[in-house]
Structures are given as structure tokens and as C-alpha cells.
C-alpha positions in Angstrom: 105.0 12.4 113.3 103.3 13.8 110.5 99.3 12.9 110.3 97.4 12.1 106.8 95.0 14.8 106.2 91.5 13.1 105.8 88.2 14.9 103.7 84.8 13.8 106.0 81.9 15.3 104.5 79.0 14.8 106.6 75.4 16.5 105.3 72.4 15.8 107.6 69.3 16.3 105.8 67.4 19.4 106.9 65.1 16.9 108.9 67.3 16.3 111.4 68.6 19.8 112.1 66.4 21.5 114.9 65.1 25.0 113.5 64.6 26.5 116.7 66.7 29.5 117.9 69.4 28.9 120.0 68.5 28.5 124.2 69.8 31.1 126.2 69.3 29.8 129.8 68.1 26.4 131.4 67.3 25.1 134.9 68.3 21.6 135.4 66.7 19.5 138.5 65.2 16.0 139.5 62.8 17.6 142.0 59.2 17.0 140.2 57.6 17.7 143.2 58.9 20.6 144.8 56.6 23.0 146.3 59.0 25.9 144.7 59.3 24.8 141.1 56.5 26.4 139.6 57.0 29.5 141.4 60.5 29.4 140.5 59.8 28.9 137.0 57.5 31.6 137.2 59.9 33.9 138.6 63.1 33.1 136.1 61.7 32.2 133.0 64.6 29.7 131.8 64.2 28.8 128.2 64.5 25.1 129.1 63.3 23.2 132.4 65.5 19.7 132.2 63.9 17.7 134.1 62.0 14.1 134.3 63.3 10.6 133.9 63.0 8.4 130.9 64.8 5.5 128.8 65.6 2.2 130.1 66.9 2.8 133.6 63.4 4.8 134.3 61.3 1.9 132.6 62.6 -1.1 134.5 63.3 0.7 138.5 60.3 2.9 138.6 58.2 0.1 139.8 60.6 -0.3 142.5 60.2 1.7 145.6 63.4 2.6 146.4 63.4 4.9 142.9 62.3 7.5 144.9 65.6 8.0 146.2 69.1 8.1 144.6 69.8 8.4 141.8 66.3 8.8 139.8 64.3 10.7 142.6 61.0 9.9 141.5 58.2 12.1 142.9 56.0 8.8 143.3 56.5 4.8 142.7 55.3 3.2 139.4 56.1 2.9 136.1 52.2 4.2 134.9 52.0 7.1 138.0 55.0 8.4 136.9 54.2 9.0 133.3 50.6 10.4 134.3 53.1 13.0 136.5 55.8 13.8 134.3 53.1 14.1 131.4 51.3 16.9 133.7 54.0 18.5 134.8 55.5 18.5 131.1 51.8 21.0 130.3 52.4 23.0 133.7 55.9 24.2 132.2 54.3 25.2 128.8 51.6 27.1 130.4 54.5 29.2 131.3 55.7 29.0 127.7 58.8 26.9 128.4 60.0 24.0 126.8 61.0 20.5 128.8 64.0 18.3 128.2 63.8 15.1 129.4 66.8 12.7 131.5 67.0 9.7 129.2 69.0 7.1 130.8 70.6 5.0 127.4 73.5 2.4 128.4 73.1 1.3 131.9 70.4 0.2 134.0 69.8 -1.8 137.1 69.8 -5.2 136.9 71.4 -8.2 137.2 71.3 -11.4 134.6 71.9 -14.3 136.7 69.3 -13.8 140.1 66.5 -11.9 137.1 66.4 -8.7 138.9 65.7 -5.1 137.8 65.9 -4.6 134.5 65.8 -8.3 133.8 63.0 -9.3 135.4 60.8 -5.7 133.5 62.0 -7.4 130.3 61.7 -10.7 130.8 58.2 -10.4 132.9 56.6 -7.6 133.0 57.5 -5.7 129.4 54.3 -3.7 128.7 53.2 -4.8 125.4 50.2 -1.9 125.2 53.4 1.1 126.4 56.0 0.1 124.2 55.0 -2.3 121.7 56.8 -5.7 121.2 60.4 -6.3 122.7 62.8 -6.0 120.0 64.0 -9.4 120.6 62.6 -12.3 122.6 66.8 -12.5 124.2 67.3 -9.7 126.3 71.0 -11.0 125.8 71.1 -10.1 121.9 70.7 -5.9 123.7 73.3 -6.1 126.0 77.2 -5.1 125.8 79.0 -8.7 126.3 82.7 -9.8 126.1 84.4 -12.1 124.2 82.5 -15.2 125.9 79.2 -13.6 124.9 79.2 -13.1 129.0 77.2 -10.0 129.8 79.2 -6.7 131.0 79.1 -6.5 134.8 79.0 -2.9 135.8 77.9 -1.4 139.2 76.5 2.1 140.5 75.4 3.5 143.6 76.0 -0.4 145.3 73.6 -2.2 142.7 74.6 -4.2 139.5 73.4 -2.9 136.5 73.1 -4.1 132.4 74.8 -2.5 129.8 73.1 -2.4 126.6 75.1 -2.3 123.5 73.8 0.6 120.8 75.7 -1.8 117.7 72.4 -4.1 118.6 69.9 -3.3 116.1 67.3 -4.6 119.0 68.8 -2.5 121.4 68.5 1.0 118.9 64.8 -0.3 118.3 64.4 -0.5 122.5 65.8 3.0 122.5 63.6 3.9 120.0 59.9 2.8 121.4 61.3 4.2 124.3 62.0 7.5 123.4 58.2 7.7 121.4 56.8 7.2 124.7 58.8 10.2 126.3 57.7 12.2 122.7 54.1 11.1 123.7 54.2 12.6 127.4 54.9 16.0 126.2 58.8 16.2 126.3 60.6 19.1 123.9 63.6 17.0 123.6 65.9 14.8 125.6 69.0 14.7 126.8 70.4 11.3 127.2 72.8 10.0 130.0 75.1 7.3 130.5 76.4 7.4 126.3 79.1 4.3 127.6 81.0 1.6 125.5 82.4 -0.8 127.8 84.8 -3.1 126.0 81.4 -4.8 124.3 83.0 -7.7 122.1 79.0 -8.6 121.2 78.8 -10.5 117.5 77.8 -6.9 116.4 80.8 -5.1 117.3 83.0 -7.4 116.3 81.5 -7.1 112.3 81.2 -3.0 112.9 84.9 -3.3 113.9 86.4 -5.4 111.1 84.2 -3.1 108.5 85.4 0.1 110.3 89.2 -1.4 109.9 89.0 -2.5 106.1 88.2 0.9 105.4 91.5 2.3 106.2 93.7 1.8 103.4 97.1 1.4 105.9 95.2 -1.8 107.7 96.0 -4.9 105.2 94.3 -7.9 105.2 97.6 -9.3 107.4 97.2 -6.9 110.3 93.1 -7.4 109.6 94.2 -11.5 110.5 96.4 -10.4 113.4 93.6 -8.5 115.6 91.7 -10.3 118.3 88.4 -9.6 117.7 87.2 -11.2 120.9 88.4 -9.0 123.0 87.8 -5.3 121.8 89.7 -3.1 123.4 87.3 0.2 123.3 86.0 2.1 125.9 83.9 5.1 126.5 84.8 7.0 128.7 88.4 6.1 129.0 91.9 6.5 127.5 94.3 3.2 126.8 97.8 3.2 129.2 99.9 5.0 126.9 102.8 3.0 128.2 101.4 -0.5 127.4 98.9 0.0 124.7 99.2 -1.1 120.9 98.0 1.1 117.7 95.2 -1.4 117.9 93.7 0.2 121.4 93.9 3.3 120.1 91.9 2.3 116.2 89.2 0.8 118.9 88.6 4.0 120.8 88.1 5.6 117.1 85.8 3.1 116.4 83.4 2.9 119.5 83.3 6.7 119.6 82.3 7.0 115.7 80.2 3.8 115.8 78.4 4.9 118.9 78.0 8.7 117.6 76.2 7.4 114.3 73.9 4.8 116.4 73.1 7.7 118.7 72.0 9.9 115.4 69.6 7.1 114.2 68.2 7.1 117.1 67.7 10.6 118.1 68.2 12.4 114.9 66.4 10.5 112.6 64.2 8.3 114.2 63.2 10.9 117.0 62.7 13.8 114.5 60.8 11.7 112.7 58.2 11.8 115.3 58.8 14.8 116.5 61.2 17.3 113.2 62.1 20.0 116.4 62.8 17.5 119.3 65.8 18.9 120.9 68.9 16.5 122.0 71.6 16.4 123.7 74.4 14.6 125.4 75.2 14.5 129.3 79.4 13.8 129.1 82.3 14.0 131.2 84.9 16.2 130.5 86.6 17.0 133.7 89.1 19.5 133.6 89.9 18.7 129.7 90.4 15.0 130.5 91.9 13.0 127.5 89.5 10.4 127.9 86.4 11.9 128.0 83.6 10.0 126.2 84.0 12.2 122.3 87.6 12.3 123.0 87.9 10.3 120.1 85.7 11.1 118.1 86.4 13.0 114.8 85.5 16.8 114.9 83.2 17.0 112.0 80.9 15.0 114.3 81.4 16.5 117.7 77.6 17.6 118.7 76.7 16.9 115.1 73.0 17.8 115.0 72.9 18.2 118.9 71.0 21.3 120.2 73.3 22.0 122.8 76.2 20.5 124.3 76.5 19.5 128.3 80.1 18.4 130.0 80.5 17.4 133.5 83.4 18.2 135.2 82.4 16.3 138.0 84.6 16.9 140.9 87.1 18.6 139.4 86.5 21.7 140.6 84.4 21.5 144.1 85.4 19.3 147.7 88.9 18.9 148.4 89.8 19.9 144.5 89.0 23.5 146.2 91.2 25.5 148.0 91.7 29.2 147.6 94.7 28.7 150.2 95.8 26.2 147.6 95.5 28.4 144.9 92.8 26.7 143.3 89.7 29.0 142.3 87.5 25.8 141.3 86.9 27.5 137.9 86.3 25.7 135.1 86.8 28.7 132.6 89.5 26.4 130.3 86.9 23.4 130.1 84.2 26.5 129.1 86.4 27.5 126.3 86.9 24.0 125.1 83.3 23.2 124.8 83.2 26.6 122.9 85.8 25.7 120.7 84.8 21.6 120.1 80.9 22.3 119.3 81.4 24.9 117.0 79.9 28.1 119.3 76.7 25.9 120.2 75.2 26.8 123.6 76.7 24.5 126.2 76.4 23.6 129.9 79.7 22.7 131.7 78.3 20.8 135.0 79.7 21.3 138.4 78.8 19.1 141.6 78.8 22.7 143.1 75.8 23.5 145.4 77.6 26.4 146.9 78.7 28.8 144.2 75.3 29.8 142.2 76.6 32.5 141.0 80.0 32.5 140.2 79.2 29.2 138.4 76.4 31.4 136.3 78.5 34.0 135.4 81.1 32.0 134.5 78.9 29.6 132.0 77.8 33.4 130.4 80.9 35.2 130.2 82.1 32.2 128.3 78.9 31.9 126.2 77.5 29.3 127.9 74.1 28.3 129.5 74.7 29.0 133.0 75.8 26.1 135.4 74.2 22.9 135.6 73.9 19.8 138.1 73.0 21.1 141.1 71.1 24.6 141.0 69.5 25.2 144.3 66.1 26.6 143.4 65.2 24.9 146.2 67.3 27.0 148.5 65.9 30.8 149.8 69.3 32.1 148.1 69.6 29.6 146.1 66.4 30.6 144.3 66.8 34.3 144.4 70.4 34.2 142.9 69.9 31.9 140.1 66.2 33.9 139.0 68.3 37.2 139.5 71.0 35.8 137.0 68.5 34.2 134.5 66.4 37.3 134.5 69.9 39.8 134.2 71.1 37.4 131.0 67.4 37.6 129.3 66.7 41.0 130.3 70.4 42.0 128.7 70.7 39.9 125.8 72.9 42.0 123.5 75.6 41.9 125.9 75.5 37.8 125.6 77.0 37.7 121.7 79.9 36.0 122.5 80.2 34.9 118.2 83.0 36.9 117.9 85.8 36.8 120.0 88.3 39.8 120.7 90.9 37.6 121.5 94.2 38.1 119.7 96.2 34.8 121.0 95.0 31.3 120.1 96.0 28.6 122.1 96.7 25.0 120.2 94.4 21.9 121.8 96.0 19.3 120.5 93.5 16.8 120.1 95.3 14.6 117.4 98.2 14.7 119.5 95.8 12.5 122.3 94.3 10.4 119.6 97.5 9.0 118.4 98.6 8.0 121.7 100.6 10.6 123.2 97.9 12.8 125.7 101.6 14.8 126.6 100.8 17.7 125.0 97.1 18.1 126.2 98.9 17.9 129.4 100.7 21.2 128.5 97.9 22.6 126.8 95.7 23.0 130.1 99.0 24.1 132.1 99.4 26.7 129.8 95.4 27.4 129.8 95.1 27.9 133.2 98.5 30.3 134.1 97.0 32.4 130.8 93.6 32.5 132.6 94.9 33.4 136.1 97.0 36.6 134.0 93.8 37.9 132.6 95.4 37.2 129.1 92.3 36.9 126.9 92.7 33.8 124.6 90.9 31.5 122.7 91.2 27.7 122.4 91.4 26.5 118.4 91.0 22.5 118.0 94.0 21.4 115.9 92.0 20.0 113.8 90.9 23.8 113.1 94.0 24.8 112.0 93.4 26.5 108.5 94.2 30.2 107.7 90.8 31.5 107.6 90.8 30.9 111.0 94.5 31.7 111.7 94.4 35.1 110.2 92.7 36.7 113.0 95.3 36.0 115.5 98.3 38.0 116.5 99.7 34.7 118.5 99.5 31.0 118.5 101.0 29.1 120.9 101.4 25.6 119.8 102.0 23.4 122.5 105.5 21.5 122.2 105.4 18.0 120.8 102.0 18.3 119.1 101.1 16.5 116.2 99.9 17.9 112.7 99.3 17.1 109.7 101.2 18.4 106.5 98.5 21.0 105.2 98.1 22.2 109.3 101.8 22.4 109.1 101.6 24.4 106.0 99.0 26.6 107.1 101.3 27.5 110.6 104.0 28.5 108.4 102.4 31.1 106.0 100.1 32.2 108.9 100.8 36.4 110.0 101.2 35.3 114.1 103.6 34.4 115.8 103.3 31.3 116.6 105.3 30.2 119.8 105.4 26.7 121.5 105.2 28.7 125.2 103.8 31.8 126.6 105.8 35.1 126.4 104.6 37.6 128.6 105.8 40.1 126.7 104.3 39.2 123.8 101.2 38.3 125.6 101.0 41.8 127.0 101.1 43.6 123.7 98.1 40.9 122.2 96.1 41.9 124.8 93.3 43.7 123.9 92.0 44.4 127.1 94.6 44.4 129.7 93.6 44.5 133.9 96.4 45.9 135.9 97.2 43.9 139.2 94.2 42.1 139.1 94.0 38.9 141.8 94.6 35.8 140.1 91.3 34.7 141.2 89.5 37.4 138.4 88.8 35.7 135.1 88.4 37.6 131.8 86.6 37.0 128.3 85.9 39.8 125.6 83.9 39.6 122.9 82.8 42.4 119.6 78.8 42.8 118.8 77.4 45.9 116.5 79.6 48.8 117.4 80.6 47.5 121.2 83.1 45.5 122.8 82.2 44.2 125.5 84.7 42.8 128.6 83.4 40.1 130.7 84.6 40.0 134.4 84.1 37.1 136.7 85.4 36.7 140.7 85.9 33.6 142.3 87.3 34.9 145.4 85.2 34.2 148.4 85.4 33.6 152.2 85.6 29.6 152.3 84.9 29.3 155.8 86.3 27.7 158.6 83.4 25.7 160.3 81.9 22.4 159.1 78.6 24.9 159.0 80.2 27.6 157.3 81.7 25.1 154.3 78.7 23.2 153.8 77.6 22.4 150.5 74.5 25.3 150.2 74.1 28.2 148.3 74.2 30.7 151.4 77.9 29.5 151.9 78.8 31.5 148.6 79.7 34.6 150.4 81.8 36.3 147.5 84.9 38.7 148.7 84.4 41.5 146.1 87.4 42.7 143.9 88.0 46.2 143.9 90.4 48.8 142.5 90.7 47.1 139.0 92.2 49.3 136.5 91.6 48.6 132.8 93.2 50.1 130.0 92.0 49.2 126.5 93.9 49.2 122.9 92.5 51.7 120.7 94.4 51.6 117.4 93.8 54.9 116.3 89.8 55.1 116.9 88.0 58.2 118.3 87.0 58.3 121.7 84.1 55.7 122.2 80.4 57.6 123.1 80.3 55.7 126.0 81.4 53.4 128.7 78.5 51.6 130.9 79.5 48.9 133.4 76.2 46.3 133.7 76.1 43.9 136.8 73.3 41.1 137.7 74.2 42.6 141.5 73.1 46.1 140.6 69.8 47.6 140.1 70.5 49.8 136.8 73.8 50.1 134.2 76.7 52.7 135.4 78.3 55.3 133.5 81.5 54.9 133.8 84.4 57.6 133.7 87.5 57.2 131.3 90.9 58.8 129.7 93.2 58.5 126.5 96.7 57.5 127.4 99.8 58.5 125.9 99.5 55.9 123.2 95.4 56.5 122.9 94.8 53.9 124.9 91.5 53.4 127.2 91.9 53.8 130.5 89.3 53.4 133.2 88.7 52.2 137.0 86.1 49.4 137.6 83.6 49.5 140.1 83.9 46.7 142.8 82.1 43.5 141.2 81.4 41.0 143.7 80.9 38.2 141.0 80.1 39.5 137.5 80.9 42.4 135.7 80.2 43.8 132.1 82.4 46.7 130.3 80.6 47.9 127.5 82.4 49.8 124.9 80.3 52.1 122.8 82.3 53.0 120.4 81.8 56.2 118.0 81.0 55.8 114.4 
């Protein structure tokens, strides 16, 4: 199936574009109160402490007692009190020169319409006129997501019924809106908002936003236009339609709810927050498990992916921790792939791929870094004795080492396919193949990067010796075009032959449970080494879910050798380590074919080869 190639040009003005540099490191927590976060923040230094609770799920619980508990974790009850703290905890952290991102909870928040409870009640009763100005409507219904009946959404979390508010409302944007002023006004940096879900809402204002999307595509005449049921919108985020009984329809309404939803977002953030504040960082807290098809942007065009975001933040849930983990299994709980996506999708923005890991502090670090991440995010134990001196060590080792963190341009020769139209129209086959593929490269050592279809052009092709296209992708003409002029070879499955001679940076017997990435800065290359393996445990003590249960296996006896192509012998080689106390020299020979050759000191989790090369 050939796809029509479509020109998007999307220009923010310079208003909405942060000017900030670029974070390096965060620390992500709901503990306000505990008696080690200052000292932990004094002792890391992360660029950005994400922390506090804001938006619509904070305004209407906070009163409530049991908002001290799961999920908001509120140091203290009360709408007012918690403000007060949040607002003096916001000036502790820039004491220390760091800057705050707030949890702002958008779609969903407790409540529930018919008994007038939660939510319902705040706006209906108890809306603080003199906090956040006037409600935007004097309906509560004309905010929330509703089906076809005009029946609110039901939806349910942690045993509680909760509202859905619908972001097409132009009362519910202007809730989000006085909402996010008053987090502006208690001395947040920037926000990162949660819960960015579209749950079939078939509200009066989707319904118009759907039929306008719909006109606009030239193939959908008036006749197929009279044919669709409005009522019922079949869009969802996060999800993906049943590819075995789902229309061209579903599939137009997933494209929809992710571009409607992604422009309402920007008004409010982007514009309207900037506004008030022109360097308020954002973000998005998504869900991209381990490259799920129906994550909540899977839909959405790639001009707009983290369009005028700060930084980008993926869950992977538990994809990779619990009973997803089993060395035994041969499972390393690595979510290197879903790294490399997130690279790939926002454009080489910093990113945070979260794991429901409170075990692995470091390996999930090192892992975030040597893809050119943030770090890990979710649950980082500062709280923990080990907890705290790991995740310090590894935030003071990636500031105090910051050249060796340029991850802008790759050394990867081989370029694997993600075929992300493929998913779009209906067929999530070849994503299927696409992370198989991924993760058998990964387990090699076979340094690779991941190119978005909707990449595929030859400026980007030309620096690629390989491209493995996934079989039964779908591209357009001019992608087509731009595969058969292109110098690689391009392949539809991995030849390890081929692979082997791509590889810039080959390990020699390495464990499958090593991961590699390699990147070129100034006049070094740099390898990246990560190890996952690590004594699981056999006790219920020994596998519980804290950081002391890390207990890394170290790998030893690696053996690189390193493609020259001609070049003089480099000045140097210097292995760096977050678990040693200064850089290593390291010693190395020329092979027959002028090759690189070196052995690698044992790395219980993270390793860095520098190549210095000569001039």
C-alpha cells in the first residue's frame, strides 16, 4: 500500500519555545516531606527536582484526608496548607539553585456525578472564587468527556470513580488554564502534566472538531462524511482499535483525538502558560511500554511529537520489572529499544523512560545516559541509605563528566526501520518485527539506531552502511524513492554477517545481558557500556523491591576491537566509571587490519571507552 506524502509545516512563535539549555539530570519523587530530600538535593545537585501536585485531581481531593496516601501523597491535608508547603518548598530547591517541575494531574480526577462527590462536589460547592477566579462554566457537565447520550465517562482508579474532562471544552482549557497560573504563582519552573487521556468523548465539541478534522481530507467526500456516526467516536488515548474488527473510520478517530488533543495541550501550556511565565518548562508523563502501538502519541503525526515540549517522559510501566523479569528467562528488564525510540521520536530532546523499578538504581541510570537520556524515573529511592548514595554518585559522575554525555551524533552504521505509518494505517505487524529485531540486535552488541519512517529522506540515509526495513512496512512513494537511491544496504532482516562488518565497535563474547551505544564528540568516540546482570535472589527478602537488592554480577574479560579506517593510532584510551574513583588508562594494539584492540576492565554497571584520537 503506497501512502500519500503530506507537507505539515508547523512554526511556533519564538514565545513558546523555552530558551533554557537543555537538563541533564532530574530527581523525580512525591515525598515533600522527607527528612532526606534537602540533604539529597544538596548532595546530587539534579538540574530538575519534579515534584508537587497540581491541576484538577490536586484541587478537588486535597481537602480530603485520605490524599495523604495513594496516589497524591500529600505531606499534609487541605487544599490552602498544601499550596503554603509546596510554595516553600518550591524556594528551598532554588536556594540550592535548582529548578521545580510540578505533577499536574489534566484528564481525570476523583469524583463521581450522580452521589456529588470529589471533584463534583469542589466544583459544584466549594470552587474558590478568590484561588482561581470564576468557573469557566456554571455546568460542570459542559468540561467533562461524555458519550453519545451526553452521559458522563465513567472511569475508575485505585477503587474510586473518577471524571474525565474533555480538553475540546473551551471551559475545560480555561479550568486548566487558572489552574496552571496558580501552580505558576507558587513558584513552579514548569509542569509536567499526567493523565493526557481521550476516552471515546462524543461531547457536542468533539463531534464538530471531528467532522472539521474529516472535511479537510480531500479522500473523505461528503458521502462517507453522511455515513459516520458521530455519536459514538470511536477515539481513544491511550489505545489501539482491534485490527481484526475495526473500520478506516477507527483508525481517522485515533488521528484526530491525538492531533486535536496535542494542539489543546499547546494552548494551554505553550501559549497560555508562557504567557505567564515565556521559560515555563513542560512536559508530558506517557506510556510507552515496551514500544506499545498504542501508546497515547502513537498517532500522532511526527512534526508534532514533543512539539515545544522541554523534555519528553515514557513509562514503560511494568514492562520491564515483577514477573516481566527473569534473568533465568532471559529477560534483562532493559528498556534500551524503548530509550532509542524516545531518542529517535522527539528529535534528540532529553527524555526520561520510567520504570516501576525500585531495585535497579543504577543500572536504570546508566542505561537512561548511555542512551542520552535523563536518568531513570518513577521510583528513585533517595529515600533509601543505598538508594541515596547510588543515585547522588551517578548524578554527580554525569555532571562532573559532561563531555562524555554528547550523545548528538551517533556512531552507528545500521539503521533500523520503526515503522510507525505501518501502525497508523492499521496493520501494528511490522512494529511487531521491529522490536523483535531491536532487541536480538541489542542482546549482540550491534550498535544501531532507530530512524522513524517518517524520517526516511537521504540526508538522513546517507550516513548509514545498513537499513533494515522491517517486512510488510508501509511507505510512501518519495520514502520509497529515497530507499532506492540510498548507498546502504537496505535488508528487510538482520545478517550477521553484514552486521558484523557495520559494526564500528565490536565486543567479543560479550554476555547477552551487556548493552552497547557509541557516540562521536570533538576528536573522541566514546563507547558506552551498560550490565544488567545481577544476583536476583532467591528469598522473598532477597527479591524485594529496594535499592540494596541491586547486587550487580560484574562482567569481566570483555574484549573490544575498534574499526580504524586507515587513522593513526589514537593518543589515548581512558576507561571512566561512576563506580571508580578516577579515569583509567587503558592499554591497546593495532590488528592486522589496523584495527583497535583492547581488554576492558570489569564494569559492574557502567562503563565509558574514550577514544582520543590523534589529529
Amino acid at each position: 500500500m503506497k501512502l500519500p506524502v503530506f507537507l505539515f509545516c508547523f512554526f511556533l512563535p519564538l514565545a513558546l519555545i523555552s530558551k533554557d539549555p537543555p537538563p541533564r539530570s532530574l530527581l523525580v519523587t512525591r515525598s515533600m516531606a522527607h527528612e532526606n530530600l534537602v540533604p539529597f538535593l544538596e548532595e546530587a545537585r539534579p538540574d530538575i527536582v519534579q515534584i508537587g501536585q497540581y491541576g484538577a485531581m490536586f484541587h478537588g481531593y486535597a481537602d480530603d484526608p485520605k490524599s495523604k496516601g495513594t496516589p497524591m501523597q500529600l505531606p499534609l491535608t487541605g487544599e490552602r496548607e498544601v499550596l503554603n508547603f509546596q510554595r516553600e518548598l518550591n524556594e528551598k530547591i532554588h536556594d540550592l539553585g535548582l529548578k521545580v517541575v510540578g505533577h499536574f494531574r489534566l484528564v481525570k480526577a476523583y469524583g463521581n456525578v450522580a452521589e456529588g462527590t470529589g471533584f463534583v462536589d469542589y466544583y459544584n460547592n466549594r470552587w474558590p472564587e478568590d484561588l482561581l477566579g470564576p468557573k469557566p462554566h456554571r455546568d460542570l457537565m459542559e468540561l467533562l468527556q461524555r458519550d453519545g447520550e451526553g452521559n458522563p465517562v465513567g472511569v475508575s482508579r485505585y477503587k474510586q470513580t473518577q471524571v474525565a474532562f474533555c480538553l475540546s471544552s473551551p471551559h475545560a482549557r480555561k479550568m486548566f488554564k487558572q489552574m496552571l497560573k496558580v501552580a505558576i504563582d507558587h513558584g513552579v519552573d514548569g509542569v509536567i502534566t499526567t493523565y493526557n487521556y481521550h476516552l471515546e468523548c462524543s461531547c457536542s465539541h468533539c463531534q464538530s472538531g471531528f467532522r472539521e478534522w474529516l472535511k479537510t481530507d480531500a479522500k473523505f467526500d461528503e458521502a462517507k462524511l453522511a455515513k459516520v456516526d458521530f455519536k459514538n467516536i470511536p477515539a481513544r488515548i491511550s489505545g489501539y482499535p482491534d485490527p481484526d474488527g475495526s473500520a478506516d473510520i477507527d483508525y481517522l478517530a485515533m488521528q484526530w483525538a491525538a492531533e486535536n488533543f496535542k494542539r489543546n495541550f499547546d494552548e494551554i501550556f505553550l501559549e497560555y502558560g508562557r504567557s505567564l511565565k515565556p521559560d515555563l518548562m513542560v512536559a508530558q508523563w506517557n506510556h510507552i511500554g515496551h514500544v506499545g502501538a498504542g501508546e497515547e502519541r502513537a498517532f500522532l503525526p511526527l512534526e508534532m511529537w514533543g512539539r515545544g515540549e522541554d523534555y519528553l517522559w515514557e513509562s514503560g510501566g511494568a514492562s520491564f520489572v515483577g514477573k516481566n523479569l527473569s534473568l533465568e528467562e532471559r529477560k534483562a528488564g532493559d528498556a534500551w529499544l524503548s530509550c532509542l525510540v524516545l531518542r529517535e521520536l522527539g528529535g534528540g530532546k532529553p527524555f526520561v523512560m520510567g520504570k516501576y523499578d525500585g531495585i535497579r538504581m543504577a543500572a536504570s541510570m546508566a542505561e537512561g545516559y548511555a542512551t542520552g537520556g535523563l536518568g531513570m524515573g518513577r521510583y528513585m529511592r533517595f529515600e533509601d541509605p543505598n538508594g541515596f548514595a547510588t543515585l547522588s554518585r551517578y548524578i554527580r559522575f554525569r555532571h562532573e563528566h559532561e563531555r562524555l554525555f554528547d550523545t548528538s551524533d551517533s556512531a552507528a552504521k545500521i539503521a533500523l526501520i520503526m515503522p510507525r505509518q505501518s501502525a497508523i494505517a492499521g496493520d501494528p505487524g511490522p512494529q511487531d518485527r521491529f522490536r523483535e529485531m531491536g532487541q536480538s540486535l541489542l542482546e549482540k552488541q550491534i550498535l544501531f539506531d532507530v530512524l522513524a519512517d517518517e524520517n526516511i529522506e537521504a540526508k538522513r540515509l546517507d550516513r548509514y552502511e545498513i537499513v533494515i526495513l522491517p517486512k510488510g512496512s508501509r511507505l510512501s512513494d518519495a520514502q520509497e524513492a529515497a530507499l532506492a537511491t540510498a548507498s546502504a544496504d537496505v535488508i528487510a532482516e538482520p545478517n550477521g554477517k553484514l552486521m558484523a562488518q557495520a559494526n564500528p565497535f565490536q565486543l567479543h563474547d560479550a554476555p547477552w545481558t551487556v548493552r552497547t551505544s557509541a557516540f562521536r564528540s570533538g576528536k573522541s568516540r566514546f563507547l558506552h557500556i551498560v550490565n544488567y546482570n545481577r544476583n536476583e535472589g532467591e528469598t522473598r527478602e532477597e527479591k524485594g523491591n529496594r535499592p540494596g537488592n541491586e547486587r550487580p554480577i560484574p562482567v569481566t574479560g570483555l574484549q573490544v576491537s575498534v574499526s580504524r579506517d586507515g587513522q593513526k593510532p589514537p593518543k589515548a584510551v581512558i576507561f571512566h566509571s561512576p563506580e571508580i574513583e578516577k579515569p583509567l588508562s587503558m592499554f591497546y594494539s593495532i590488528g592486522d587490519n589496523g584495527e583497535l584492540k583492547f581488554g576492558v576492565p570489569d564494569i559492574e554497571v557502567y562503563g565509558i571507552i574514550e577514544v582520543v584520537e590523534d589529529e
